[in-house]
Every structure is written in structure tokens, then in C-alpha cells.
N, C-alpha and C positions, 0 to 999 in steps of 0.2 A: 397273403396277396389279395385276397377279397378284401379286405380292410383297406389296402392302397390304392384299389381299384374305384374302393366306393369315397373315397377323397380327393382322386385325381377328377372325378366324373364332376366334382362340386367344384374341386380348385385350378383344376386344369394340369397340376403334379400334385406329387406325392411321394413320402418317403418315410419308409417302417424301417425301424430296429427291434432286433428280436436277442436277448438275454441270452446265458445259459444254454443252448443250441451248437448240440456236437457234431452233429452230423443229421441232415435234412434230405436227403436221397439227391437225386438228381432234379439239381436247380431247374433244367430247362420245363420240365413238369409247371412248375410257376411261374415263370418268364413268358411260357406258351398262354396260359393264362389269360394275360392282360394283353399281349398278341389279338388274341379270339375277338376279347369288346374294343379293336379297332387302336388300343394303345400301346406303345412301347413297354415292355417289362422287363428291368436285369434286376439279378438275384445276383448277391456274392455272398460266402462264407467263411470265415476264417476255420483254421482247423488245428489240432493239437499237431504238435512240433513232430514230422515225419519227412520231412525236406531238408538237404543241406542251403545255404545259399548258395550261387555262383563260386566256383574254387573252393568251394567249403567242403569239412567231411562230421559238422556235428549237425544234427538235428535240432534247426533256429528255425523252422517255418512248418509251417502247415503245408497242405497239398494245393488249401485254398482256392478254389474253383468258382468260375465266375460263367454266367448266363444271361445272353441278349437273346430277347425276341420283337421282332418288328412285324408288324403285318402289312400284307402285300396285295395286290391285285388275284393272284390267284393261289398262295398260299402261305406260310406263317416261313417267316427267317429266322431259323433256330442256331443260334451258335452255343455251346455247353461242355466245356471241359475244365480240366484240371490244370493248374500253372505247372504242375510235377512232369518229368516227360512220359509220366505211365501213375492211372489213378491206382492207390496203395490195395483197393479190393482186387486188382488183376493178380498182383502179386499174391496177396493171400489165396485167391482164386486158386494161382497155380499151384500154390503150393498143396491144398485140400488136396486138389486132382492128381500130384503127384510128378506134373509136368516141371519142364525147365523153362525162363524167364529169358527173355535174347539177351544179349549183353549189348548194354549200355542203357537198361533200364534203369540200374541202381546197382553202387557199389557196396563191397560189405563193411564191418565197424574200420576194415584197416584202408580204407579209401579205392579196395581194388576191384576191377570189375568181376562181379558174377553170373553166373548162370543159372545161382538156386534162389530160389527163393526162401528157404527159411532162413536165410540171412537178414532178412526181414525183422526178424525175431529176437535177432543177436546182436542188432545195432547197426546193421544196413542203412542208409539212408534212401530213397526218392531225390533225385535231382530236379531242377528246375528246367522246364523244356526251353529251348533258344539263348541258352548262356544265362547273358545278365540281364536279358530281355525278360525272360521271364519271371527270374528269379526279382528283378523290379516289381512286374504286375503283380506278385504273390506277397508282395512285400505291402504296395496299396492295398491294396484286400483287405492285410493285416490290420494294418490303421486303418480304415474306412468300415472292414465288420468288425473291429476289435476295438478300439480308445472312441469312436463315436459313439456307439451303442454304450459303451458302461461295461461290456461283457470282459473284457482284456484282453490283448495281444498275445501271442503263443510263446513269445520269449521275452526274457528280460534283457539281454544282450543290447549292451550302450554303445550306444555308433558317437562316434563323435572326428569333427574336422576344427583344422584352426578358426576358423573365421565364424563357427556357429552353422554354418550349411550344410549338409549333408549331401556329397552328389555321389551319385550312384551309375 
């Protein structure tokens, strides 16, 4: 993010790609950022296949999480979540702790809902939060931190329609 900030300050934007990046903690940390020197910052990340898409029950997507920060008159607009309807650390989280997961966080490998978490483990998937709303936005993400960068996409999975469009 220093690097895009000290290009955006020359060119007015700016836009980094970063390789081989599994997991970078919580985007809004660097979105807040470029917030602070008075500029717009979003961070997104593609992420290894832990989401079904929409109606789905295999794991084709990442949780992929995206982060806008804008600044403001008297403080920084932080938006920073996950497209999944629950980031994959809560789960793991609960399951250390021992706790149970609400249902409708994520189903297990047999598409049904659970309340444990170390289904997780066993082929569980992460859903996409807002239907096909979001399971879209994690889908950009894909393509936008995965086939621009060079890094790749989380799945191989060939979409294809008659006419060459894909609508989603």
C-alpha cells in the first residue's frame, strides 16, 4: 500500500498487484491506509477454494474479501468483510474453543446445515453472503486479484453460455 500511495501522490491513481499472497490479514488495516494521506484505498484478495458458489455444494471460490476506505471530514469510512456469510477463522475459531457455529453459517460435505464446526474440516463448505449477490462480488475478486495479477484463480471450473456471455 505505501508503494500505491507514493504513485497515486505523482499520478493521481494507482494500482498494485501482489503474486503468491495467501492470506494478508485484515484488508481494512491497508485500505485505512491511504484513507489517512487523504486518498481512497480498496484492497481485495482472492483466496484458496473454501466457498461454494450460489446453489452450490463444492468448494469453487475463496472467501475473498474486499476493503474500501474513504476519508472523511471527521473520520475514516471503513467497509472490510468477507463475500462468505461468515470469515473461515470464526469457524475455525469456534471450533479451537469448542463452541458451536449458528446454522446457516455453512453446510457440511453432504450440503446439509450444521452447527459444528469441524465440518469444516470434512468438506464443509462457506457460503456466499446475499445469494448470487455475493457469490458474484467473490467471483470479481477472483478475476480481478487472480488472472490480472498473474497469481491464478481458485478454480478451474469452465462457465460457459451459448452466445460466449456469461450472465450470472
Amino acid at each position: 500500500m505505501g508503494i500505491a500511495i507514493e504513485k497515486a501522490k505523482k499520478a493521481g491513481v494507482s494500482a498494485i498487484g501482489v503474486r503468491h499472497v495467501y492470506h494478508i490479514g485484515r484488508l481494512g488495516h491497508y485500505s485505512s491506509m491511504a484513507a489517512k494521506r487523504d486518498m481512497i484505498g480498496a484492497v481485495i484478495c482472492n483466496t484458496g477454494p473454501i466457498m461454494a458458489p450460489y446453489g452450490g455444494r463444492s468448494r469453487i471460490l475463496g472467501s475473498n474479501p474486499i476493503s474500501v476506505a474513504l476519508p472523511a471530514s471527521r473520520m475514516i469510512f471503513l467497509m472490510d468483510f468477507a463475500t462468505s456469510v461468515v470469515a473461515g477463522n470464526k469457524i475455525l475459531l469456534a471450533h479451537n474453543r469448542g463452541e458451536k457455529i449458528p446454522l446457516g453459517w455453512m453446510p457440511n460435505k453432504n450440503g446439509e446445515p450444521t452447527d459444528n464446526p469441524a465440518e469444516i474440516l470434512k468438506g464443509g463448505v462457506l457460503l456466499p453472503f446475499g445469494g448470487h449477490k455475493g457469490y458474484v462480488l467473490a467471483l470479481l475478486i477472483d478475476i480481478l486479484g487472480g488472472a490480472l495479477t498473474g497469481h491464478g484463480c481458485t478454480s478451474s471450473v469452465e462457465l460457459k453460455s451459448g452466445n460466449g456471455t456469461l450472465w450470472l
